[in-house]
VMD Tcl script that builds the backbone (N, CA, C; Angstrom):
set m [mol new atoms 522]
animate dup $m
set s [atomselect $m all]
$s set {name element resname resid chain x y z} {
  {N N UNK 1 A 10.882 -4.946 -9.299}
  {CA C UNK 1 A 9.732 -4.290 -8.705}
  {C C UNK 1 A 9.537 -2.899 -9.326}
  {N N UNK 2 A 10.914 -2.183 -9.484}
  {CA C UNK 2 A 10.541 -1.014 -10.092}
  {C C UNK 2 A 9.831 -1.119 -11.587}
  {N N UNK 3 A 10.625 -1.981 -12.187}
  {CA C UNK 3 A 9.888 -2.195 -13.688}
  {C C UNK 3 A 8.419 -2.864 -13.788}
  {N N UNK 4 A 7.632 -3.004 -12.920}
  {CA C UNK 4 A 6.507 -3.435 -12.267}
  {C C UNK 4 A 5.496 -2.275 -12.247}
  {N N UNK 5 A 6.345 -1.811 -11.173}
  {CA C UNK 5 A 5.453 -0.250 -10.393}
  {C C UNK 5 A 5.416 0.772 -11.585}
  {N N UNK 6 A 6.396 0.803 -12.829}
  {CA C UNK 6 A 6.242 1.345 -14.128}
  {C C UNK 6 A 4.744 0.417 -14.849}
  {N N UNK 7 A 4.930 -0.465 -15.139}
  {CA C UNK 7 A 3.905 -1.043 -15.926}
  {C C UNK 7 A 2.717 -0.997 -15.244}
  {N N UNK 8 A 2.421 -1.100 -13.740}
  {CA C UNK 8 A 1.083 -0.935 -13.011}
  {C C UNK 8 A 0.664 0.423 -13.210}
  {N N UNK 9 A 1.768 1.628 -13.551}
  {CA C UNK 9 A 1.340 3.213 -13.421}
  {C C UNK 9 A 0.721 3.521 -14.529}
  {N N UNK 10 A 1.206 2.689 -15.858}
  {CA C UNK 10 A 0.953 2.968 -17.019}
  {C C UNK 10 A -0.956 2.552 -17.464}
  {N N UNK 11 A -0.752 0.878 -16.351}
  {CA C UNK 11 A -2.372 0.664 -16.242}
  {C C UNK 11 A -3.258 1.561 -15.965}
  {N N UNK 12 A -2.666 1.746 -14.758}
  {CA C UNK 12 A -3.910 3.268 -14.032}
  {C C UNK 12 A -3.686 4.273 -14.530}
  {N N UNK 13 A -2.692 4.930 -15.408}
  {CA C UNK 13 A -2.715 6.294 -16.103}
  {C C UNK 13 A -4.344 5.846 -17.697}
  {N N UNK 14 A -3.643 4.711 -18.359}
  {CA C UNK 14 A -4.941 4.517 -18.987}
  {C C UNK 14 A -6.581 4.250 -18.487}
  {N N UNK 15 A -6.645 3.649 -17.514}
  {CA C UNK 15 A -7.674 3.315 -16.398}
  {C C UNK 15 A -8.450 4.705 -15.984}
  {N N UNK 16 A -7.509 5.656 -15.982}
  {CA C UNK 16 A -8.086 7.288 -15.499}
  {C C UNK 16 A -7.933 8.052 -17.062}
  {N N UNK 17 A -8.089 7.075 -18.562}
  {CA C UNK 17 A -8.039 8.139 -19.841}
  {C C UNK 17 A -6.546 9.110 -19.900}
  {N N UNK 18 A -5.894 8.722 -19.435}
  {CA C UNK 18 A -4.483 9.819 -19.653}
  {C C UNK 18 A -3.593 8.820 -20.348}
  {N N UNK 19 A -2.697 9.347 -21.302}
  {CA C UNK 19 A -1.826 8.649 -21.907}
  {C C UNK 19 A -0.905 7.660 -20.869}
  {N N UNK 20 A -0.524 6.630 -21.741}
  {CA C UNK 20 A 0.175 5.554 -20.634}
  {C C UNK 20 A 1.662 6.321 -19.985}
  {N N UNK 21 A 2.256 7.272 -20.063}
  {CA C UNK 21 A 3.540 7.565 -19.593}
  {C C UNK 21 A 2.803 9.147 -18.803}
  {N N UNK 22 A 1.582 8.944 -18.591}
  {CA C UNK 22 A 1.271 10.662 -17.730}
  {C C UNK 22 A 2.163 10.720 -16.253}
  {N N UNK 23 A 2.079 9.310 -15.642}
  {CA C UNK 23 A 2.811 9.121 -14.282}
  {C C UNK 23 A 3.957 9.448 -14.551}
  {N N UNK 24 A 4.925 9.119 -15.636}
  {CA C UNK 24 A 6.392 9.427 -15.674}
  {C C UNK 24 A 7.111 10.737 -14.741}
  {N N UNK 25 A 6.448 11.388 -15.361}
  {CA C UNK 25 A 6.555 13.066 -14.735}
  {C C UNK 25 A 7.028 12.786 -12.984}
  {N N UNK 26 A 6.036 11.974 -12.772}
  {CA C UNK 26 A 6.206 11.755 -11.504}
  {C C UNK 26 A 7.133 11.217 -11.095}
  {N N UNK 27 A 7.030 9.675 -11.265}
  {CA C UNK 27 A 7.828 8.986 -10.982}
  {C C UNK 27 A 9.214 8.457 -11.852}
  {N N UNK 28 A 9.989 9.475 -12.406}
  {CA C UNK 28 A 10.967 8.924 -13.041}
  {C C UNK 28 A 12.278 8.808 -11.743}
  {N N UNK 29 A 12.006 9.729 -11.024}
  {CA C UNK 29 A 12.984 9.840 -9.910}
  {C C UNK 29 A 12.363 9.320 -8.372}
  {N N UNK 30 A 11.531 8.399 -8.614}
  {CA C UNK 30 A 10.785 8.420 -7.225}
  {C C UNK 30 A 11.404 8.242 -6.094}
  {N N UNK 31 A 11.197 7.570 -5.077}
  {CA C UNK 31 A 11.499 8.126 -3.526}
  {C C UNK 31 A 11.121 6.372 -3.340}
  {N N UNK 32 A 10.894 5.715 -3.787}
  {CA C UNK 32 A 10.343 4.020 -3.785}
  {C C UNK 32 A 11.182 3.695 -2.358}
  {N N UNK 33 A 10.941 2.557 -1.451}
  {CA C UNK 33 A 11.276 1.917 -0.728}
  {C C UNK 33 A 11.224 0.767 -0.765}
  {N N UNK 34 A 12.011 0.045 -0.662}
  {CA C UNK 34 A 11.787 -1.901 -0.573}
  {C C UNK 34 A 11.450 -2.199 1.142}
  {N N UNK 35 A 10.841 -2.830 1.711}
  {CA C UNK 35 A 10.364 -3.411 3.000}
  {C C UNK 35 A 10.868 -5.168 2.474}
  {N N UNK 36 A 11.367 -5.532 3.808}
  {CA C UNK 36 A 11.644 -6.921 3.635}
  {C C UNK 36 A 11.135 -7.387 5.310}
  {N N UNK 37 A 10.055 -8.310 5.450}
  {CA C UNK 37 A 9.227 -8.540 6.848}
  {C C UNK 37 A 9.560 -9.633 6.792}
  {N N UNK 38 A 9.811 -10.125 8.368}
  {CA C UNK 38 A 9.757 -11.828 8.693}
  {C C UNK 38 A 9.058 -11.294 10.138}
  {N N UNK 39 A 8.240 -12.191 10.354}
  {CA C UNK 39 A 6.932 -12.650 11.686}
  {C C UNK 39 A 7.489 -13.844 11.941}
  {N N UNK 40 A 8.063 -13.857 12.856}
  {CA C UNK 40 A 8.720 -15.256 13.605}
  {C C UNK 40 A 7.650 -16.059 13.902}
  {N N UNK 41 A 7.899 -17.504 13.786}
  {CA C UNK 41 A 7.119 -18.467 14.659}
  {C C UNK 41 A 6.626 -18.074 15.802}
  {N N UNK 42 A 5.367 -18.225 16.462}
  {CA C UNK 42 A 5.070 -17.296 17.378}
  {C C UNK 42 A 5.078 -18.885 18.402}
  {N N UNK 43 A 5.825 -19.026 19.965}
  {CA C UNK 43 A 5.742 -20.107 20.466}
  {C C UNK 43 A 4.598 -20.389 21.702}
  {N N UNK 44 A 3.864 -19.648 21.419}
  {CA C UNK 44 A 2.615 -19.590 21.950}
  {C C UNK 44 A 1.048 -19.680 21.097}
  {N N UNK 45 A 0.138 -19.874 21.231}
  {CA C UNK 45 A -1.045 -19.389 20.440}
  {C C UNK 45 A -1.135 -18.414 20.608}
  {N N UNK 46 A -1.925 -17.477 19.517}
  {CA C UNK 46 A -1.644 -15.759 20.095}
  {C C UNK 46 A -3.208 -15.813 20.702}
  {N N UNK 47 A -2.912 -14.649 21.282}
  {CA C UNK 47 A -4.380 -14.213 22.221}
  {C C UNK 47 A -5.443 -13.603 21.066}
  {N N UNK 48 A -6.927 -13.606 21.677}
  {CA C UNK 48 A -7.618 -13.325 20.471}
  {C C UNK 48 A -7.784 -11.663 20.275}
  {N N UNK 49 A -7.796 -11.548 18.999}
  {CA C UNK 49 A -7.626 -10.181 18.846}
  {C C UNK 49 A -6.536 -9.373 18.577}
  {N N UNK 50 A -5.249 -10.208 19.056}
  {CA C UNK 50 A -3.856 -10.089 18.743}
  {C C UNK 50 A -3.659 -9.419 17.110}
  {N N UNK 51 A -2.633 -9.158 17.028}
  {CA C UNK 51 A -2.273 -8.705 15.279}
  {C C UNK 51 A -0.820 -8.677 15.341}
  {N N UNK 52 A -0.283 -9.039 13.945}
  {CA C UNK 52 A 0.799 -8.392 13.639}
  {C C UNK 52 A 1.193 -7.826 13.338}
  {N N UNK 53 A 0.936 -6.561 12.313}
  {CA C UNK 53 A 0.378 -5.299 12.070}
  {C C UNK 53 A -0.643 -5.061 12.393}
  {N N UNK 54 A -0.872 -3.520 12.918}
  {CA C UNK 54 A -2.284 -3.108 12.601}
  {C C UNK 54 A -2.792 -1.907 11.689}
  {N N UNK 55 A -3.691 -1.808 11.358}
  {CA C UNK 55 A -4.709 -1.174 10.340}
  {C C UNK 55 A -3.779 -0.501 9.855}
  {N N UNK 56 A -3.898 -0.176 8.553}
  {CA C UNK 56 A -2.925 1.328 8.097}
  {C C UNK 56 A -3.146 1.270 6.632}
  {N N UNK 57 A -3.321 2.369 5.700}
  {CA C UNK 57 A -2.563 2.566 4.444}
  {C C UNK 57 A -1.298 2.803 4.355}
  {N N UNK 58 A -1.048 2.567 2.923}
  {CA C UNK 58 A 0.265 3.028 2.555}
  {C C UNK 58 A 0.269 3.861 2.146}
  {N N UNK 59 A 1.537 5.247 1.983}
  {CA C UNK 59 A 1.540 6.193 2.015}
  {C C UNK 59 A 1.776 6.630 0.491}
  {N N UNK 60 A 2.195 6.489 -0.606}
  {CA C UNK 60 A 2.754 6.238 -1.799}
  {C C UNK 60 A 1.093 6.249 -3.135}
  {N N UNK 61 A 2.155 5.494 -3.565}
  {CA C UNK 61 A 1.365 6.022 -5.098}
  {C C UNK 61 A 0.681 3.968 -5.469}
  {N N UNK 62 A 1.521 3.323 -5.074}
  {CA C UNK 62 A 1.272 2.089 -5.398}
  {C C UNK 62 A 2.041 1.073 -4.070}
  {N N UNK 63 A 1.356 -0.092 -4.018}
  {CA C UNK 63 A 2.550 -1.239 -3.152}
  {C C UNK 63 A 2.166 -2.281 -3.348}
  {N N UNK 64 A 3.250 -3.342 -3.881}
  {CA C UNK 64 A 3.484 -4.021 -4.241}
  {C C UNK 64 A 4.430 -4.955 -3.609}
  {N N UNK 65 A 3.587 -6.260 -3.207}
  {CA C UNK 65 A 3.517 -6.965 -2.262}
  {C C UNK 65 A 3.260 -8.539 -2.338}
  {N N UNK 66 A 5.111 -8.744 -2.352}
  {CA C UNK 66 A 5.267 -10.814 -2.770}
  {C C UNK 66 A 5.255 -10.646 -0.854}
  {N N UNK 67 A 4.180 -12.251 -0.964}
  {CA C UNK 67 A 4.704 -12.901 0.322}
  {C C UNK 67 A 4.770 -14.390 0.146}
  {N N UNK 68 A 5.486 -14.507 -0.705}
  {CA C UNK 68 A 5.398 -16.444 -0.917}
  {C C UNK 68 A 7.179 -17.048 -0.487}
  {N N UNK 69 A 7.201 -17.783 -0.151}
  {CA C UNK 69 A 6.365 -18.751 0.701}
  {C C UNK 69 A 6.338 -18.169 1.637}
  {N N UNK 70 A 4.848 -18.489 2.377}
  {CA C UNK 70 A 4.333 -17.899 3.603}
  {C C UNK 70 A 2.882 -18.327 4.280}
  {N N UNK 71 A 2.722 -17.731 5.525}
  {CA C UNK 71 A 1.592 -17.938 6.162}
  {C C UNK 71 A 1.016 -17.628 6.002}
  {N N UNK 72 A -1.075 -17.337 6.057}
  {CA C UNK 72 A -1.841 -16.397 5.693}
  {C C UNK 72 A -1.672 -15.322 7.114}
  {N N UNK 73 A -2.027 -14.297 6.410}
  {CA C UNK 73 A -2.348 -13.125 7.541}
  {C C UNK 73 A -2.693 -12.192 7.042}
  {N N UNK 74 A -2.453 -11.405 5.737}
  {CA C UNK 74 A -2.668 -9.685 5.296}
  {C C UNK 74 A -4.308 -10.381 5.509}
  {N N UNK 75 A -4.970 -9.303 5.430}
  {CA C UNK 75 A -6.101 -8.898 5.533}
  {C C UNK 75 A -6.696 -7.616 4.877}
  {N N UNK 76 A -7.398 -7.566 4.617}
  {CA C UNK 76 A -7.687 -6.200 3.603}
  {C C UNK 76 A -8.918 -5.799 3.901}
  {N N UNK 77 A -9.878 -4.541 4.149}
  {CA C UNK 77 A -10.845 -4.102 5.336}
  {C C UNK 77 A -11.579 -4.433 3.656}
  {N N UNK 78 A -12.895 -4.403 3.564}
  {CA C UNK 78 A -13.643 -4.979 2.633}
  {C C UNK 78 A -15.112 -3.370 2.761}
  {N N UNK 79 A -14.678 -2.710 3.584}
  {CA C UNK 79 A -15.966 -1.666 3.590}
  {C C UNK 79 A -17.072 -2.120 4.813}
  {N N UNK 80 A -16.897 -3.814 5.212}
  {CA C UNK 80 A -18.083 -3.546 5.956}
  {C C UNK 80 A -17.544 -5.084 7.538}
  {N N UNK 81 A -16.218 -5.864 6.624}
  {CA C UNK 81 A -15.584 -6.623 7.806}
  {C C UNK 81 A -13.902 -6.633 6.979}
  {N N UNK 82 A -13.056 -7.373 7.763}
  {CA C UNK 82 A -11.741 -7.743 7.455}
  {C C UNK 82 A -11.757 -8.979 6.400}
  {N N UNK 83 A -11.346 -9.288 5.424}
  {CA C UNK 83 A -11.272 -10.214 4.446}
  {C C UNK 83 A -9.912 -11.028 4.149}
  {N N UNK 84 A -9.523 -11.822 4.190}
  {CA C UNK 84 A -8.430 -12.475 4.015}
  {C C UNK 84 A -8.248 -12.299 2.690}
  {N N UNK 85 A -6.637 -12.338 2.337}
  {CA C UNK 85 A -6.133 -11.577 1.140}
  {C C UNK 85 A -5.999 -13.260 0.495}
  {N N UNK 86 A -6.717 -13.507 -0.470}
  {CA C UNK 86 A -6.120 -15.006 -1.329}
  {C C UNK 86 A -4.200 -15.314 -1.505}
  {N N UNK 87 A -4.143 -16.611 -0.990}
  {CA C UNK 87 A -3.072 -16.455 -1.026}
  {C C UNK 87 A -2.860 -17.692 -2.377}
  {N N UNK 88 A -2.081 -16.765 -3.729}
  {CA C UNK 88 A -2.056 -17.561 -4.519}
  {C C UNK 88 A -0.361 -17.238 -5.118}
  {N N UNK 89 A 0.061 -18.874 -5.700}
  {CA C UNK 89 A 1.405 -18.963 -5.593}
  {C C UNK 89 A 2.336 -18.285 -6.708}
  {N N UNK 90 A 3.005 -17.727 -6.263}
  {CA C UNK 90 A 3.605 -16.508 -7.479}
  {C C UNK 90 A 3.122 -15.274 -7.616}
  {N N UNK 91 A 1.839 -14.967 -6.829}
  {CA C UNK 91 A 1.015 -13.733 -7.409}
  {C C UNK 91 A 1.585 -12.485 -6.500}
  {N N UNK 92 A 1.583 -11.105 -6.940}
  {CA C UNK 92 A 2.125 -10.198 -6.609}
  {C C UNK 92 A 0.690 -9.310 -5.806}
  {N N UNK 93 A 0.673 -8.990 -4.715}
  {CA C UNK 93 A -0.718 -8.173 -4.013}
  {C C UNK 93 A -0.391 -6.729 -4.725}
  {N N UNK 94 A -1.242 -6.157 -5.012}
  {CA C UNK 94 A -1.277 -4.511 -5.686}
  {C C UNK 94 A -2.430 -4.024 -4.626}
  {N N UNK 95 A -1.526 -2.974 -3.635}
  {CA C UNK 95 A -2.374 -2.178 -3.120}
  {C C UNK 95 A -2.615 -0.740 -3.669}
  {N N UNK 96 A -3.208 -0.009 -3.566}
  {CA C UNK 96 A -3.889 1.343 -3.760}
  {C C UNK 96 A -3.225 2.181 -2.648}
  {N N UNK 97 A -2.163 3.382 -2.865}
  {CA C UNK 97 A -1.856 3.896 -1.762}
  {C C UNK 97 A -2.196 5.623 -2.048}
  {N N UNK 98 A -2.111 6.189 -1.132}
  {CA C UNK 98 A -2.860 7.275 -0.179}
  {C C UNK 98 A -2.331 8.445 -1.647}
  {N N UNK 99 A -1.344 8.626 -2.220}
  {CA C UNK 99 A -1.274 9.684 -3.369}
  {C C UNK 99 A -2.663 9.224 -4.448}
  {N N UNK 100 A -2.605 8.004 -4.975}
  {CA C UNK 100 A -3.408 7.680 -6.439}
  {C C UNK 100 A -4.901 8.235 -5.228}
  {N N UNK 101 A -5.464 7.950 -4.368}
  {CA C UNK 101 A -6.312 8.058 -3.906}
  {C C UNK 101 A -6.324 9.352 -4.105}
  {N N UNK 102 A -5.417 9.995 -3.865}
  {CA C UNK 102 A -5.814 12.018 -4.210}
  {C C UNK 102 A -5.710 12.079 -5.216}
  {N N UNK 103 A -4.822 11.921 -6.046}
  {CA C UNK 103 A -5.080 11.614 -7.399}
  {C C UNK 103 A -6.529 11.721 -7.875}
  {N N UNK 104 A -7.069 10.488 -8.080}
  {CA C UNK 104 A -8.230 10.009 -8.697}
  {C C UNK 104 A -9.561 10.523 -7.902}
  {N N UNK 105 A -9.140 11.338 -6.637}
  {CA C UNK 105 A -10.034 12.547 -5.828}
  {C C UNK 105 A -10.835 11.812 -5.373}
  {N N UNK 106 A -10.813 10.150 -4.700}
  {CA C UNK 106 A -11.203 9.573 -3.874}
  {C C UNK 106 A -11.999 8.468 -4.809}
  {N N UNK 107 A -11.946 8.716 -6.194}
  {CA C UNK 107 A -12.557 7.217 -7.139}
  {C C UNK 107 A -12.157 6.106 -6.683}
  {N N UNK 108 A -10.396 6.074 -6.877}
  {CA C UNK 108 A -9.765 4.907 -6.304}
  {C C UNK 108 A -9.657 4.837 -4.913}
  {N N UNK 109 A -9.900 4.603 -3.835}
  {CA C UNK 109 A -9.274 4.515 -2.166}
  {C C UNK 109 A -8.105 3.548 -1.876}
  {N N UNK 110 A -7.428 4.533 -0.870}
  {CA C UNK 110 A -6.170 3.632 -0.796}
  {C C UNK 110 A -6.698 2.217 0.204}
  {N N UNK 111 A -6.102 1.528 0.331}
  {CA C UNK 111 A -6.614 -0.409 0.643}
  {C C UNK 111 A -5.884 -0.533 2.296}
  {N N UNK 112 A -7.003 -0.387 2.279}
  {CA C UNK 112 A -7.098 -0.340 4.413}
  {C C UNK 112 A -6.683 -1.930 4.692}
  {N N UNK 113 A -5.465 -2.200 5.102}
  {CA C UNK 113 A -4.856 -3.655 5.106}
  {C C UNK 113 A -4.179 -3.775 6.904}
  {N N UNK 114 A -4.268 -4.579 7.387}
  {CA C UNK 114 A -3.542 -5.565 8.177}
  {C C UNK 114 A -2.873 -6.613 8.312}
  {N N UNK 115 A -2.017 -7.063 9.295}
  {CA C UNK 115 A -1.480 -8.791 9.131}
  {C C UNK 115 A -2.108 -9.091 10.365}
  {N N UNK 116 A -3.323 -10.418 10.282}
  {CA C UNK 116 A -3.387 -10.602 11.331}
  {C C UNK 116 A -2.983 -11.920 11.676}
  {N N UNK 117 A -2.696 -12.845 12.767}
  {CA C UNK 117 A -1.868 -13.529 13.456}
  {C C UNK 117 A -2.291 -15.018 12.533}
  {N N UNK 118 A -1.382 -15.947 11.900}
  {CA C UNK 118 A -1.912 -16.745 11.262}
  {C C UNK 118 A -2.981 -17.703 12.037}
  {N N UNK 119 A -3.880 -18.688 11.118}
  {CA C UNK 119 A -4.736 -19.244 11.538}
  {C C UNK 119 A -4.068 -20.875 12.531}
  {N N UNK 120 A -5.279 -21.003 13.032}
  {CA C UNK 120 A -5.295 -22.203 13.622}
  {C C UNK 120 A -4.698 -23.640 13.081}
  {N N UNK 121 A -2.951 -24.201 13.557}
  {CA C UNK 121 A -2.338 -24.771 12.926}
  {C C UNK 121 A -0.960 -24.350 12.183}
  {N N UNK 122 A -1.272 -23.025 11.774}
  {CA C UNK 122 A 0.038 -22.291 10.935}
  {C C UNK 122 A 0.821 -21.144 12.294}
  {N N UNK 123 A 0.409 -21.237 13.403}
  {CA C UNK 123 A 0.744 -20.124 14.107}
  {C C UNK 123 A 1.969 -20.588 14.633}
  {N N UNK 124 A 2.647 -21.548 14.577}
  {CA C UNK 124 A 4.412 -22.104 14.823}
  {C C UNK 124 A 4.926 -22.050 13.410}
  {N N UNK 125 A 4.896 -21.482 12.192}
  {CA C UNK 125 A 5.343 -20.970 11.104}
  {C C UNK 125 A 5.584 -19.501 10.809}
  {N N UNK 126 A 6.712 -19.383 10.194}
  {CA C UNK 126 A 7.204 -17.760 9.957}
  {C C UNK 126 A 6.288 -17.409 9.147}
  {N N UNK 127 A 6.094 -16.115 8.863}
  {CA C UNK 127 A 5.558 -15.442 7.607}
  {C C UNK 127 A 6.664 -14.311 7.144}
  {N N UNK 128 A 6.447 -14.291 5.538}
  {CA C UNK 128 A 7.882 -13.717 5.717}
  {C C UNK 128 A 6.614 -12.780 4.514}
  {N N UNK 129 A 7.414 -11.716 4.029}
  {CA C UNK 129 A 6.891 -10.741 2.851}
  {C C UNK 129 A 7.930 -10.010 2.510}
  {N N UNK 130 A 7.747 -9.440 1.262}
  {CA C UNK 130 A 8.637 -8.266 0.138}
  {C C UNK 130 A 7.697 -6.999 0.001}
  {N N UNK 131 A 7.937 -5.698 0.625}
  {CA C UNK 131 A 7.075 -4.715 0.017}
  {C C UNK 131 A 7.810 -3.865 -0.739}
  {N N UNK 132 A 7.051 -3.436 -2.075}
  {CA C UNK 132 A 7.807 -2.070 -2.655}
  {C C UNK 132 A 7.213 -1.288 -2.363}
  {N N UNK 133 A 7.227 0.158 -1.649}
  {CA C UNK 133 A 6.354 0.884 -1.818}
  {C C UNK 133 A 6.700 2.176 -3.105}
  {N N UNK 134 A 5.844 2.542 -3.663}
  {CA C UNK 134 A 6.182 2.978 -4.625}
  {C C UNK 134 A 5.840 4.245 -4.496}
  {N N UNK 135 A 6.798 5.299 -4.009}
  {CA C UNK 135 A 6.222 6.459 -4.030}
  {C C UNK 135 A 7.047 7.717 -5.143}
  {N N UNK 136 A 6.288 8.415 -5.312}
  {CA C UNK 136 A 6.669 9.440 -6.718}
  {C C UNK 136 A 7.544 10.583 -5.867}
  {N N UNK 137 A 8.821 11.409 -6.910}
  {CA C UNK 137 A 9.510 11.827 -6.457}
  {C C UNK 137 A 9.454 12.962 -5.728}
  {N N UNK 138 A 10.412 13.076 -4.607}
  {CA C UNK 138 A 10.327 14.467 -3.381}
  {C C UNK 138 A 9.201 15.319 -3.587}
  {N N UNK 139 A 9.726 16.013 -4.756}
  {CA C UNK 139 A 9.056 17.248 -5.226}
  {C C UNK 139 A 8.118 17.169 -6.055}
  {N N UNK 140 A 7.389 15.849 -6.383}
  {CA C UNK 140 A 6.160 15.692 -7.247}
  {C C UNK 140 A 4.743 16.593 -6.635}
  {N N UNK 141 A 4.388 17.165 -7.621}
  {CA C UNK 141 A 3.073 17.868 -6.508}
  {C C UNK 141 A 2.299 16.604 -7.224}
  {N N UNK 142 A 0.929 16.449 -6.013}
  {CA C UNK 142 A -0.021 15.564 -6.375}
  {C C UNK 142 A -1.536 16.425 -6.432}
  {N N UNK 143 A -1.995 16.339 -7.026}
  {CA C UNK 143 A -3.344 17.350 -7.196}
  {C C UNK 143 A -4.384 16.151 -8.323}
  {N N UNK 144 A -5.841 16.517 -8.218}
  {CA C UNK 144 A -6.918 15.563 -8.600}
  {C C UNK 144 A -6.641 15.700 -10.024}
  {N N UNK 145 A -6.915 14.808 -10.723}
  {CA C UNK 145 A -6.568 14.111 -12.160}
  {C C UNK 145 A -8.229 14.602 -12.614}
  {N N UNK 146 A -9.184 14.916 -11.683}
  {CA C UNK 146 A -10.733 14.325 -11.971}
  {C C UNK 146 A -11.002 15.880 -12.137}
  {N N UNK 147 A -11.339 16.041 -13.694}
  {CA C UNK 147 A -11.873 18.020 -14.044}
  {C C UNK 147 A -12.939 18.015 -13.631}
  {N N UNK 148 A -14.144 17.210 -13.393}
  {CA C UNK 148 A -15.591 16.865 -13.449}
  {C C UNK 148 A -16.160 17.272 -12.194}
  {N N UNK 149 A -14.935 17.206 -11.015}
  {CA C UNK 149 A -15.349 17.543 -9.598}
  {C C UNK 149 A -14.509 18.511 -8.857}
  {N N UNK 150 A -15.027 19.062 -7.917}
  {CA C UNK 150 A -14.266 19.955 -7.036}
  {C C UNK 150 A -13.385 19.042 -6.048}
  {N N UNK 151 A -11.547 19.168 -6.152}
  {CA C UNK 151 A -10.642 18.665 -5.708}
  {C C UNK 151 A -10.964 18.729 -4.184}
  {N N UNK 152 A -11.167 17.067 -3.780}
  {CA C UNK 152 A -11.156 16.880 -2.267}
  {C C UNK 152 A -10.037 17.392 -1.605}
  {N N UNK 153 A -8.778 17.343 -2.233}
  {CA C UNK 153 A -7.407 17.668 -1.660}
  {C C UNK 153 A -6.821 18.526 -2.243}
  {N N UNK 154 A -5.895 19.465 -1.097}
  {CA C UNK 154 A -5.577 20.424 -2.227}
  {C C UNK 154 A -3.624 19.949 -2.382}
  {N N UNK 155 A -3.429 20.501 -3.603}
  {CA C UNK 155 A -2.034 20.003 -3.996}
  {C C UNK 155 A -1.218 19.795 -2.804}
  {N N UNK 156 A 0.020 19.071 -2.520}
  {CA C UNK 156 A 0.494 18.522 -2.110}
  {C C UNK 156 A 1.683 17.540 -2.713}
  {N N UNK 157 A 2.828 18.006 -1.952}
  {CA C UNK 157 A 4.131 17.559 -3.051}
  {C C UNK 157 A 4.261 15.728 -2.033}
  {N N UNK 158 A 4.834 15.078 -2.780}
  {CA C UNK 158 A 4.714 13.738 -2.197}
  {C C UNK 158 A 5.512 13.543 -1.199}
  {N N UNK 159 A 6.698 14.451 -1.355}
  {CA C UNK 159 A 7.717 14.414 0.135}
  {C C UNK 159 A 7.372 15.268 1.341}
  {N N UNK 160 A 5.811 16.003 1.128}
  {CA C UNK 160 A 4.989 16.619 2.305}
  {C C UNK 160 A 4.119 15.529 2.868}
  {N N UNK 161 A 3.843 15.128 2.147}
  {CA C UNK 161 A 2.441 13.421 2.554}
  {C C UNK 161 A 3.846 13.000 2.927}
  {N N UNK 162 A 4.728 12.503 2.869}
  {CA C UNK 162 A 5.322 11.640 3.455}
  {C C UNK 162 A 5.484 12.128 5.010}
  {N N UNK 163 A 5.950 13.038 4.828}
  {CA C UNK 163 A 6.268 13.940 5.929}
  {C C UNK 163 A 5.402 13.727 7.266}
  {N N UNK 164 A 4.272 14.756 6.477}
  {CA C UNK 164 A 2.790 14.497 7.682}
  {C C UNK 164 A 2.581 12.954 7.820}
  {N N UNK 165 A 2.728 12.004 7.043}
  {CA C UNK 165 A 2.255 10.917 7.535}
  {C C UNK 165 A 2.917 10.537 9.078}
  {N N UNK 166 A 4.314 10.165 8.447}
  {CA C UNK 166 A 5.302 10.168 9.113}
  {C C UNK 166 A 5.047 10.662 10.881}
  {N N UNK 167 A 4.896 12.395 10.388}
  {CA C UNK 167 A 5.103 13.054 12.069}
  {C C UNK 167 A 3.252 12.692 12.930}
  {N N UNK 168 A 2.423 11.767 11.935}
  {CA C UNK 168 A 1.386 11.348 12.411}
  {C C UNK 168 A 1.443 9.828 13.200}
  {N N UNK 169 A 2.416 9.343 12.781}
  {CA C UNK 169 A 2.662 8.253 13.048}
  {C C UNK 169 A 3.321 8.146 14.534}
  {N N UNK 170 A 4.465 9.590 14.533}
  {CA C UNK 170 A 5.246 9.734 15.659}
  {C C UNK 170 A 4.149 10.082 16.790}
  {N N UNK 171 A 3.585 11.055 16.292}
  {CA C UNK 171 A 1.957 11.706 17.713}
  {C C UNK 171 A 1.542 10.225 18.039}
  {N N UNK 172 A 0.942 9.680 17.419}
  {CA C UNK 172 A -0.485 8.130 17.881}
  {C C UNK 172 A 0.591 7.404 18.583}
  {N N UNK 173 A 2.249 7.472 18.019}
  {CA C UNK 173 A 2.799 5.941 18.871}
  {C C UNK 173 A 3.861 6.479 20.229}
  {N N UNK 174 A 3.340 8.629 20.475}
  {CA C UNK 174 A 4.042 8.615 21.966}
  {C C UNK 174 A 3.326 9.378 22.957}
}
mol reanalyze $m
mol bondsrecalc $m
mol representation Tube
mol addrep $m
């Protein structure tokens, strides 16, 4: 996964005109996390409206996301309803997370995702998933890549976004 989250950085460093190793800086020491999810067989039908996650970005620079074999459920907000994420066999999900979004000064947006409760028939099956999240190291400052516009965000080291996310997370869930 890490040798992944290298080759995806190198995409979007060319994708934004900067040489393919501009991310390095960042991420040679990153702060990355592995997530490993299982959603038990649920022995009920779920109620409507139910979820198994709800709404959120990721906090990081990239995430990268096997869920095979598995149930459908991620969901990905589409700008105007919820969209089911294709579920195809072997393929790796690449989300957009909340640094590249400051980064790229809001060109790229980070990918407003959910799991919601599998469909009709699959809901007595596990869903299981692998996340990397890929975030750049402690002390990386993150500031807009984009000279052309006035920076939506102002710098910000990646182990502060983690931080605030974090103590945002603690406020909404007490």
């Amino acid at each position: 996964m890490d040798a992944l989250a290298d080759t995806v950085m190198e995409i979007f460093a060319g994708a934004l005109g900067r040489p393919s190793d501009h991310f390095r800086q960042f991420t040679s020491r990153h702060d990355s996390q592995l997530g490993i999810y299982h959603y038990p067989p649920m022995s009920a039908a779920p109620l409507p409206g139910q979820l198994r996650g709800g709404a959120h970005t990721d906090f990081g620079s990239l995430t990268l996301l096997y869920g095979e074999p598995s149930v459908r459920g991620l969901q990905i907000w589409n700008g105007e309803e919820w969209e089911d994420a294709p579920v195809v066999d072997g393929a790796i999900v690449i989300n957009i997370g909340d640094l590249m979004q400051r980064w790229t000064n809001d060109e790229w947006n980070s990918t407003l995702h959910r799991v919601a409760n599998p469909i009709d028939g699959e809901w007595d099956r596990a869903r299981y998933s692998m996340a990397f999240f890929h975030q750049p190291h402690h002390d990386a400052v993150i500031e807009s890549l984009d000279l052309a516009h006035e920076a939506k965000y102002p710098p910000i080291t990646s182990g502060e976004h983690f931080q605030r996310k974090l103590d945002a997370l603690i406020l909404t869930s007490s």
